[in-house]
VOBAVO-316356 format. One record per residue (C-alpha): residue in one letter; x, y, z. Coordinates in Angstrom, 3 decimals, padded with zeros to 6 digits. Example, Ala and Ser with C-alpha at 12.3 -4.5 7.8 and 13.67 -1.06 7.14 Angstrom:
2
 type        u        v        w
    a  012.300 -004.500  007.800
    s  013.670 -001.060  007.140
END
This chain:
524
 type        u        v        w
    x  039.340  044.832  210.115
    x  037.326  044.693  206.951
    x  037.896  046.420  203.646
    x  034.099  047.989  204.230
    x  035.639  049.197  207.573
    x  038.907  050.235  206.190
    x  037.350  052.152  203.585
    x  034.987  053.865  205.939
    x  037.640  055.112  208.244
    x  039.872  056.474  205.281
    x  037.071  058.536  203.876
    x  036.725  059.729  207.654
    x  039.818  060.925  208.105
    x  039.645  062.525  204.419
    x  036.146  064.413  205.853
    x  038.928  065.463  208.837
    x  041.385  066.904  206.452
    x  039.268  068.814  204.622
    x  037.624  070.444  207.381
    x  040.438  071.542  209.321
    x  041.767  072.981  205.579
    x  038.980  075.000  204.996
    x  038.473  076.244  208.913
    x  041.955  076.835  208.973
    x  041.339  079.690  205.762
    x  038.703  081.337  207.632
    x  040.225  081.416  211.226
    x  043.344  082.902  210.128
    x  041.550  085.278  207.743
    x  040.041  086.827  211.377
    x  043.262  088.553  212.500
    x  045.984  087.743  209.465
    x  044.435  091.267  208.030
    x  045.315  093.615  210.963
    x  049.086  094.018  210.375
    x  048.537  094.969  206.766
    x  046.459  097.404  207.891
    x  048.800  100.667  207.716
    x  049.825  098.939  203.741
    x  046.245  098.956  202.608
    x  045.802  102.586  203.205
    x  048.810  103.608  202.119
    x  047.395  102.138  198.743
    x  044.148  102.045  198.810
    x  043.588  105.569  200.975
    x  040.329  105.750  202.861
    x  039.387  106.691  206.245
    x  040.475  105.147  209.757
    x  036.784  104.162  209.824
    x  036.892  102.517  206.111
    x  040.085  100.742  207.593
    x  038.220  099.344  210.800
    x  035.492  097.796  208.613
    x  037.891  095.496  206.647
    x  037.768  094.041  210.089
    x  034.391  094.503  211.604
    x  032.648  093.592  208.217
    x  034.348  090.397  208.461
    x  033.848  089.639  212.274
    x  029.873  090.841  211.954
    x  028.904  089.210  209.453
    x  030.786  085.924  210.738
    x  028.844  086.080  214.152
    x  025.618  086.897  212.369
    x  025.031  083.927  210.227
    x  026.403  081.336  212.136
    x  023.345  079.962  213.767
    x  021.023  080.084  210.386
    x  023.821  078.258  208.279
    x  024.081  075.227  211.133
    x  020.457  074.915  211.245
    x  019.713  075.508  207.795
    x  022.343  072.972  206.881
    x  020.140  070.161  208.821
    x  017.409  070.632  205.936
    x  019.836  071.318  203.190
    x  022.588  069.569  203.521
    x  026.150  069.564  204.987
    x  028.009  069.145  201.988
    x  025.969  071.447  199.755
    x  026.466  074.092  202.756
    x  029.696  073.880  203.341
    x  030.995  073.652  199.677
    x  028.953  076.768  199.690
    x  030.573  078.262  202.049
    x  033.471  077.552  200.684
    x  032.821  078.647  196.945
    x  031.830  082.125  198.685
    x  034.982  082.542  200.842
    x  037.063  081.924  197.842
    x  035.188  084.414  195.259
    x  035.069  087.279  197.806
    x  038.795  086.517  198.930
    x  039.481  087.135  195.083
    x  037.584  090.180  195.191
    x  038.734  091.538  197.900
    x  042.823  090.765  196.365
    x  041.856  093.058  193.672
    x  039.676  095.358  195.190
    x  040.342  099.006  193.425
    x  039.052  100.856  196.664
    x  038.472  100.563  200.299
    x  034.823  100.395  199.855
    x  034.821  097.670  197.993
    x  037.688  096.232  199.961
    x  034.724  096.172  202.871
    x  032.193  094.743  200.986
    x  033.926  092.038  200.310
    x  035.014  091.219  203.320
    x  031.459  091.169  204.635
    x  030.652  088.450  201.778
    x  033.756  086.873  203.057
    x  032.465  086.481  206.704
    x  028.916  085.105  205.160
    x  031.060  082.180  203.671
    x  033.422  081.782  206.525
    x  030.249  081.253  208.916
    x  028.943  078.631  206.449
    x  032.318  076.870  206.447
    x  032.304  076.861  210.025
    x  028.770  076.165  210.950
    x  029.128  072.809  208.975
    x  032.781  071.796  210.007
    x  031.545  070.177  213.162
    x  028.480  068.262  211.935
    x  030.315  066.806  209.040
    x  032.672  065.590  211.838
    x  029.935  064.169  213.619
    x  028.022  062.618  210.422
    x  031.538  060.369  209.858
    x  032.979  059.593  213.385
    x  031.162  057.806  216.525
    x  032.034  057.631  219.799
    x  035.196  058.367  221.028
    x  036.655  058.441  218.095
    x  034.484  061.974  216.896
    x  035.829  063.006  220.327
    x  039.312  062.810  218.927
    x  038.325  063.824  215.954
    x  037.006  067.173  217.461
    x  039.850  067.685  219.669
    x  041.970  067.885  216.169
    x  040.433  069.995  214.651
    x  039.905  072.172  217.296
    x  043.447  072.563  218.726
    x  044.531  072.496  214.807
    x  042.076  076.065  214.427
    x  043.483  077.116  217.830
    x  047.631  076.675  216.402
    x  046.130  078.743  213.139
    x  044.971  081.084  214.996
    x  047.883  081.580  216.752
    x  050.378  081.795  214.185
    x  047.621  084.190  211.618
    x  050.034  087.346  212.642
    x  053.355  086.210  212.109
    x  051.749  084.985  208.501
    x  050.339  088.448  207.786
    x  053.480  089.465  208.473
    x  055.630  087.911  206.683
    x  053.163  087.827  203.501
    x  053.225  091.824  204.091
    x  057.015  092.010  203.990
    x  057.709  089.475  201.463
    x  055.342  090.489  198.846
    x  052.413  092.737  198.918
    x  049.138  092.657  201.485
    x  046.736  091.862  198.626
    x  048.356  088.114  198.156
    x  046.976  087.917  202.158
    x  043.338  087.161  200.194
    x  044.725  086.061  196.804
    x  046.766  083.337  198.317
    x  042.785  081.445  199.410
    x  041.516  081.691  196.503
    x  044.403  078.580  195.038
    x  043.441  076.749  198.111
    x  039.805  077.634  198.402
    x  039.309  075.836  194.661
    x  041.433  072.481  195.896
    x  039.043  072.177  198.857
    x  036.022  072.692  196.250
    x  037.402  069.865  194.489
    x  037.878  067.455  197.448
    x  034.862  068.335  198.571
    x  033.192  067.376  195.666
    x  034.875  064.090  194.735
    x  035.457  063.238  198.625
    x  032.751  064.159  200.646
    x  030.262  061.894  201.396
    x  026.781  062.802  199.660
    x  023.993  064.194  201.436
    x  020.634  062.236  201.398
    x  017.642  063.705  199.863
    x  016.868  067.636  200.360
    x  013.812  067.557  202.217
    x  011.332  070.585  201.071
    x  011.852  073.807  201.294
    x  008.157  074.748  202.109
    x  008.719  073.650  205.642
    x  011.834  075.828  206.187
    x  011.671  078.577  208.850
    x  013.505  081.515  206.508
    x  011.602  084.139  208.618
    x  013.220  082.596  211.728
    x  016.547  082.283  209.881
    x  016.444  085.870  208.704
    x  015.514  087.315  211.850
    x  018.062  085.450  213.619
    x  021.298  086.613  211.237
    x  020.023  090.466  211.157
    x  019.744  090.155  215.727
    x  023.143  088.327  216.007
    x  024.634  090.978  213.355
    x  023.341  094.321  215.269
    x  024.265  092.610  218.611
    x  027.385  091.735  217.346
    x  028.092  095.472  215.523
    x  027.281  097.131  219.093
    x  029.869  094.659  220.212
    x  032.442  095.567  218.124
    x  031.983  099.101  217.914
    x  030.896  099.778  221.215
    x  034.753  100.846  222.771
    x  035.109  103.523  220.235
    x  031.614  105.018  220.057
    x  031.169  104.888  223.674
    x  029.913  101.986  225.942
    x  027.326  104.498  227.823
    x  026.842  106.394  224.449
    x  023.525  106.847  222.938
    x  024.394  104.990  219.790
    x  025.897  101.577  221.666
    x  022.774  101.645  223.624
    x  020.217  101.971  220.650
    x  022.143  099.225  218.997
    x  022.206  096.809  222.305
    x  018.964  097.322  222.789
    x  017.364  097.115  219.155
    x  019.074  093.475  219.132
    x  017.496  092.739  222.979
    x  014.332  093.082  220.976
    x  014.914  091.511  217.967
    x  016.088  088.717  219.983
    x  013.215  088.577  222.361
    x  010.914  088.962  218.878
    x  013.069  085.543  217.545
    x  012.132  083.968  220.507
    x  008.575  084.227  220.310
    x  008.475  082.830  216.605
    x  010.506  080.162  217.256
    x  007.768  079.168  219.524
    x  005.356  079.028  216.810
    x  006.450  077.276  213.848
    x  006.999  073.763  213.317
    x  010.256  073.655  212.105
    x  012.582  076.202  214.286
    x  015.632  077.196  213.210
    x  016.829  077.168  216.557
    x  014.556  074.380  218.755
    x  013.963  076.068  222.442
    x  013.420  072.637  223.688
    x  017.172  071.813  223.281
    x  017.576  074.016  226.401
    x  015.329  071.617  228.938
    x  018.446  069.091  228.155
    x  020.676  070.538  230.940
    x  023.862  068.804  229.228
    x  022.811  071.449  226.229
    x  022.653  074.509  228.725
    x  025.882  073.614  230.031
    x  027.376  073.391  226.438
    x  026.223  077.044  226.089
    x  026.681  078.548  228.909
    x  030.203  077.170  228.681
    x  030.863  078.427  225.529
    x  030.287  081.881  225.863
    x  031.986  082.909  229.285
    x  035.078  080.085  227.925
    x  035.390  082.779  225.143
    x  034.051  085.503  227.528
    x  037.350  084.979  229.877
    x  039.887  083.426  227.412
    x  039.789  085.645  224.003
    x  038.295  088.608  226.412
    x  040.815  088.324  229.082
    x  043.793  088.296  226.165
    x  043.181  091.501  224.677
    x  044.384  093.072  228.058
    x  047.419  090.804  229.222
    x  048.845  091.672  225.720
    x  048.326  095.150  226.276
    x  050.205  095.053  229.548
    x  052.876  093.099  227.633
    x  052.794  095.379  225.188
    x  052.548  098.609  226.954
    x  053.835  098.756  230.441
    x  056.233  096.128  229.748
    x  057.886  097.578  225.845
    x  057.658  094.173  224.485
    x  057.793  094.464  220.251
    x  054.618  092.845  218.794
    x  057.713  090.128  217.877
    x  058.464  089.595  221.447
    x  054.954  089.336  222.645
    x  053.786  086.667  219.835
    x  057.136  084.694  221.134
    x  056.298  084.983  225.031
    x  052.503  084.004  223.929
    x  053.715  080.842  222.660
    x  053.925  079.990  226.341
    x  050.609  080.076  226.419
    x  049.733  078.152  222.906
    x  052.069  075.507  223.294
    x  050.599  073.779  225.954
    x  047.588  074.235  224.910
    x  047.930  072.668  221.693
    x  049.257  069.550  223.551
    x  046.843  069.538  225.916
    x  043.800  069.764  223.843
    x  044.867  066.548  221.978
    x  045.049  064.955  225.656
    x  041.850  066.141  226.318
    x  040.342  064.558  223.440
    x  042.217  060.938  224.713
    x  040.980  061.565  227.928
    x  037.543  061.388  226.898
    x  037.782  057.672  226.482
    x  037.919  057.000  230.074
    x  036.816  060.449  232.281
    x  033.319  061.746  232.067
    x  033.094  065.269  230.144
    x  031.999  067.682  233.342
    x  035.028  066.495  234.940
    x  037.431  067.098  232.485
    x  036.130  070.369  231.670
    x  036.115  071.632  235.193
    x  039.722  070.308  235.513
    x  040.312  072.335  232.272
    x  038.316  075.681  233.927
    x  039.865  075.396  237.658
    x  043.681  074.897  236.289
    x  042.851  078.489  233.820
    x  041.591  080.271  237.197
    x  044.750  079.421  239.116
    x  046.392  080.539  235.921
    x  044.418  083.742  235.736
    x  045.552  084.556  239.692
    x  049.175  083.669  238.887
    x  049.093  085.789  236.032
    x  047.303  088.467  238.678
    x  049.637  088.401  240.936
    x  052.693  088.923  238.485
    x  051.719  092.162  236.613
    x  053.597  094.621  238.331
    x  056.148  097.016  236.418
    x  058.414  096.763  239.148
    x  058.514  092.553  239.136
    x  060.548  090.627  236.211
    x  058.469  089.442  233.456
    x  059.366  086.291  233.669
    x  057.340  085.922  236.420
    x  053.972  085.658  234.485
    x  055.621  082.384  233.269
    x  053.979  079.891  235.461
    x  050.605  081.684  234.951
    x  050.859  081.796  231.029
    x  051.560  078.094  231.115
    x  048.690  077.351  233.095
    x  046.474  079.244  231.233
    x  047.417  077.201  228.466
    x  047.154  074.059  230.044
    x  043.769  074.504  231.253
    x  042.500  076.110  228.002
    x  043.703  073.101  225.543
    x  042.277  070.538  228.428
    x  038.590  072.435  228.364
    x  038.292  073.454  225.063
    x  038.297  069.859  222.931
    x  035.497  068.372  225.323
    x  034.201  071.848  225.451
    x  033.359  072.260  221.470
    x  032.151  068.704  221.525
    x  029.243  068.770  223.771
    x  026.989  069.927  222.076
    x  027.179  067.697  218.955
    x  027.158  064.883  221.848
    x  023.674  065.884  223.091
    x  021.842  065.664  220.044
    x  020.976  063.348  216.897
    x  023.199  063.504  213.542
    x  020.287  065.253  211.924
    x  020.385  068.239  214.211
    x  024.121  068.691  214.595
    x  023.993  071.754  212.522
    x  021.821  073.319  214.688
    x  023.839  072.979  218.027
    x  027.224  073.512  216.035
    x  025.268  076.765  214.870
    x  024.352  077.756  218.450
    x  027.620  077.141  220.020
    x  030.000  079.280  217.317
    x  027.250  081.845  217.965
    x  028.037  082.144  221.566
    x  031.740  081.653  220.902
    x  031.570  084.711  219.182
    x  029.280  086.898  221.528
    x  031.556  085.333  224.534
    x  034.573  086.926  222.993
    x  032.835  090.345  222.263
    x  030.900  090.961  225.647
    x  034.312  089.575  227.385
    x  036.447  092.219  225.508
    x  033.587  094.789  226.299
    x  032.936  094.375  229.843
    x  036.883  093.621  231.054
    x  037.552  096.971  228.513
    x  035.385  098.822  231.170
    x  036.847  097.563  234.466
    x  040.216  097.918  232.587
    x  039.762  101.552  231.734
    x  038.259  102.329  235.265
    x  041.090  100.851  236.588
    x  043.018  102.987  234.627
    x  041.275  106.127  235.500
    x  041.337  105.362  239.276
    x  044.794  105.313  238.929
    x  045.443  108.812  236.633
    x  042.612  110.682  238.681
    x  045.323  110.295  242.049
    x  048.001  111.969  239.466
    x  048.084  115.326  239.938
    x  049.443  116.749  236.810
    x  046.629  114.104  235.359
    x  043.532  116.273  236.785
    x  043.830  119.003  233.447
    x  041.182  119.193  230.797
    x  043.002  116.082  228.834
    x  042.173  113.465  231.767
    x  039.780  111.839  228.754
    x  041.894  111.516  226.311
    x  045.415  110.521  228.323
    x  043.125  107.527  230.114
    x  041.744  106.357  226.494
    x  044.942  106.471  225.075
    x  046.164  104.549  227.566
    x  043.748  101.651  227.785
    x  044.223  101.467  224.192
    x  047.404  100.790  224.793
    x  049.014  103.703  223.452
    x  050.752  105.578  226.339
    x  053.439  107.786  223.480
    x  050.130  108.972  222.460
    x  048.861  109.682  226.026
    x  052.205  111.256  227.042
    x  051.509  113.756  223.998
    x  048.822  115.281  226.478
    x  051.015  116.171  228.958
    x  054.450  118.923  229.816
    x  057.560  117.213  228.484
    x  058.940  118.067  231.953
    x  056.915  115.349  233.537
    x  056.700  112.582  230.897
    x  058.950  110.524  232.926
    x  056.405  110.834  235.894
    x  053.463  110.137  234.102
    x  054.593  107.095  231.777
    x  055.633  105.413  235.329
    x  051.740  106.291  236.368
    x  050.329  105.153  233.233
    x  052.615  101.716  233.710
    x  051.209  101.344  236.853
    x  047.761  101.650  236.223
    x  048.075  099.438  232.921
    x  049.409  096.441  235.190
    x  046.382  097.396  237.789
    x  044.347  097.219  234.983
    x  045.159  094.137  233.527
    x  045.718  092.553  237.045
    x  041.851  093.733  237.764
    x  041.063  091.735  234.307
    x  042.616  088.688  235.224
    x  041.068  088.415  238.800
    x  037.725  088.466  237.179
    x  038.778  086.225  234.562
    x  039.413  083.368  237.089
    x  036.449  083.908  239.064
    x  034.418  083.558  235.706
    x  036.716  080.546  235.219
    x  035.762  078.938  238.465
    x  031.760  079.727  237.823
    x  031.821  077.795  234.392
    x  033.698  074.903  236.228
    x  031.424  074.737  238.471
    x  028.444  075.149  235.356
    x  030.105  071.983  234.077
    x  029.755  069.746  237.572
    x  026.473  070.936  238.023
    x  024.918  070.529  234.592
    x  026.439  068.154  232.318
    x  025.341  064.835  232.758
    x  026.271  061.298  230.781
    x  022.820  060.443  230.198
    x  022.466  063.487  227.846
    x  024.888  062.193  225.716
    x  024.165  060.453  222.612
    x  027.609  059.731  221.565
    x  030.714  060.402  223.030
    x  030.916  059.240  226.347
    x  033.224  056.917  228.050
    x  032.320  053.529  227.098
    x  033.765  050.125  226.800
    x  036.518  049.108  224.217
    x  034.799  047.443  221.032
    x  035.890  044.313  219.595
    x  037.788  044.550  216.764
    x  035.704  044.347  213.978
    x  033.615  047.316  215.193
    x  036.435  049.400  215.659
    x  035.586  052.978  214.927
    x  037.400  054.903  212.225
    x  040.444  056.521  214.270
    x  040.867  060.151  212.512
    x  044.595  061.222  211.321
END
């Protein structure tokens, strides 16, 4: 191998490092907040509402800009966007360490989401701009399973930061890191070539784009407490539906789209998005209620549950690095169906084994399958879309498929939440000392997870009775969820064999060993 070559593949595995650095910030940033949530009021004060928007200010304005920063970052830049990004996430994180009140405490964490979607947006294209072939497959599959592990452990991190020391140092402790990757970036990412005008940027596109994703996904988010059927979830849903169908119509007209429609005659792309949202749609929806039966009708401690959950994260770690070898030599669509039929067998197992009266060990085998088949789809998965189109437009299908990660996870929680909580209701309406005026609030309660609080409704001289109800119906519930979780599982497997195909693909497909002095960069 030459020193050109040598040099080439260390400054892509430096790109690879940085990326999974700065991801790693913002993924863990999603969820390391919640169990410092009780310590921020205590010092901050402030409503439950204030409290909820450290988190939904974050999460909306994540899901919002997305798509504009991957697109935008085709015109602009990678670099420039994602040190961006980057200097953004680490000024609000500082802000929000020393934030004197929970209002500001939100606002800051709404900047923060604005520079975590820029870091994110540009993570995969950066990827792409430095690795070829198989080896960006590998790549990919890295940082991907890497995100997925940070993800994991965010909690236990929160925690122990909480304990340990104080729940401001939870945003304090980016800001250290956030200025090291600045200064990698900047001496060790490669440049970007010449900014191309901004005349011929579609900003009206861009802006209409980040303000439909955000009040789509803020009816999302909000929608289980205000009220799926209420008045206000509905205005928001369907204010978005228009906004969208307005987007649509513009991007039509101009000349430079922020998000090209005619990506979507490529049926490889369709298949990249359709499999990202109902892969996020069953796996991050279908969680939220297999943890609450854990949690709930089985009295595991939040320590217990993140233990028995590593079942589930384990494998999947493992098996999204296989995935990404795997690639070499197996076409995409069948590696990803393998991936989505091994999660529904997973889902039924797990099904099948949520019953109060069975051991828990039993959802074992399903927990590890679910695993399995998540870390086998989800590297070739996050790839395709990158694969499908030019360097140059990377951005814009990285954009497109974080955006759809994110709605996939909010309409999943959503819809399951409903056939959860009728479910639950089913199951209280056949109770008889359930049928009283408080048949409302003992089923919400419950399918939030919170039976103690449900059991406050109710005569202490049939608690007993009723927890062994509300038990029940929790595992009904969550068995319900998991049912239609595989089912959704076995549609997108069969979205992948139908729609993916290897001539779509500009890089990434199985092809024939090179030669040694072509060798691609192999990442770290």
């Amino acid at each position: 191998m030459s020193a050109t070559d040598t040099a080439v593949g260390r400054q892509a595995r430096i790109v690879l490092i940085i990326t999974v650095v700065a991801s790693a910030l913002l993924v863990i940033d999603i969820t390391i907040v919640s169990v410092a949530l009780p310590s921020i009021q205590s010092d901050l004060g402030g409503s439950l509402a204030a409290l909820q928007w450290i988190i939904i200010g974050y999460t909306v304005t994540f899901g919002a800009f997305q798509q504009a920063a991957g697109s935008l970052s085709d015109r602009l830049g990678r670099r420039a966007m994602f040190m961006s990004g980057i200097a953004l996430f680490t000024l609000s994180s500082l802000a929000c360490g020393v934030a004197p009140n929970a209002l500001t405490l939100d606002l800051a964490r709404g900047v923060q989401g604005v520079g975590a979607a820029f870091v994110l947006a540009n993570a995969m294209p950066l990827i792409a701009q430095v690795y070829e072939g198989q080896a960006r497959n590998m790549a990919i599959a890295v940082w991907g399973t890497t995100l997925g592990a940070c993800g994991a452990v965010a909690p236990v991190i929160g925690g122990l930061l909480v304990d340990l020391t104080q729940w401001r140092y939870l945003f304090l402790i980016n800001v250290p890191i956030g200025a090291i990757a600045l200064f990698l970036c900047r001496t060790r990412l490669p440049a970007d070539p010449p900014r191309t005008s901004l005349a011929g940027i579609d900003w009206t596109g861009a802006g209409l784009l980040v303000l439909t994703l955000g009040v789509i996904n803020f009816g999302l988010t909000r929608g289980e407490d205000q009220g799926w059927g209420s008045a206000a979830t509905l205005a928001q849903l369907g204010v978005g539906v228009v906004l969208l169908a307005g987007f649509l119509v513009l991007e039509r007209r101009v000349q430079a789209p922020t998000l090209d429609l005619s990506l979507f005659r490529v049926p490889t792309f369709v298949a990249a998005t359709l499999i990202a949202f109902f892969s996020r749609f069953a796996t991050v929806g279908g969680s939220v209620y297999y943890i609450l039966y854990f949690q709930s009708a089985r009295g595991l401690s939040p320590l217990q549950n993140g233990l028995l959950m590593m079942a589930i994260f384990a494998p999947q770690l493992g098996m999204g690095l296989v995935a990404g070898k795997l690639q070499a030599k197996y076409s995409p669509s069948h590696i990803i169906a393998a991936g989505f039929g091994i999660l529904a067998i997973g889902g039924l197992a797990m099904a099948w084994s949520f019953d109060r009266d069975t051991a828990i060990w039993a959802a074992l085998p399903g927990l590890l399958l679910w695993g399995v088949g998540g870390g086998l789809a989800g590297s070739p998965s996050m790839s395709l879309a990158v694969n499908v189109v030019p360097k140059q437009r990377a951005g814009m299908a990285s954009g497109a498929i974080n955006s759809l990660f994110m709605f996939g996870a909010g309409a999943g929680a959503a819809i399951f939440g409903i056939l959860f909580r009728d479910r639950i209701s089913d199951r209280a309406g056949g109770e008889p000392v359930l049928a009283g005026a408080d048949h409302d609030e003992i089923v919400s309660a419950a399918a939030q997870g919170d039976i103690s609080r449900a059991l406050e409704h109710v005569p202490d001289a049939v608690t007993g009775q009723v927890r062994r109800t509300l038990e029940t119906a929790v595992s009904d519930g969550a068995s319900n969820v998991m049912t239609w979780a595989a089912i959704i599982c076995v549609g997108t497997a069969a979205v992948a064999l139908t729609l993916v195909r290897k001539k779509d693909l500009l890089t990434g497909a199985p092809e024939p060993e090179k030669t040694p002095d072509k060798a691609e960069p192999e990442p770290a």
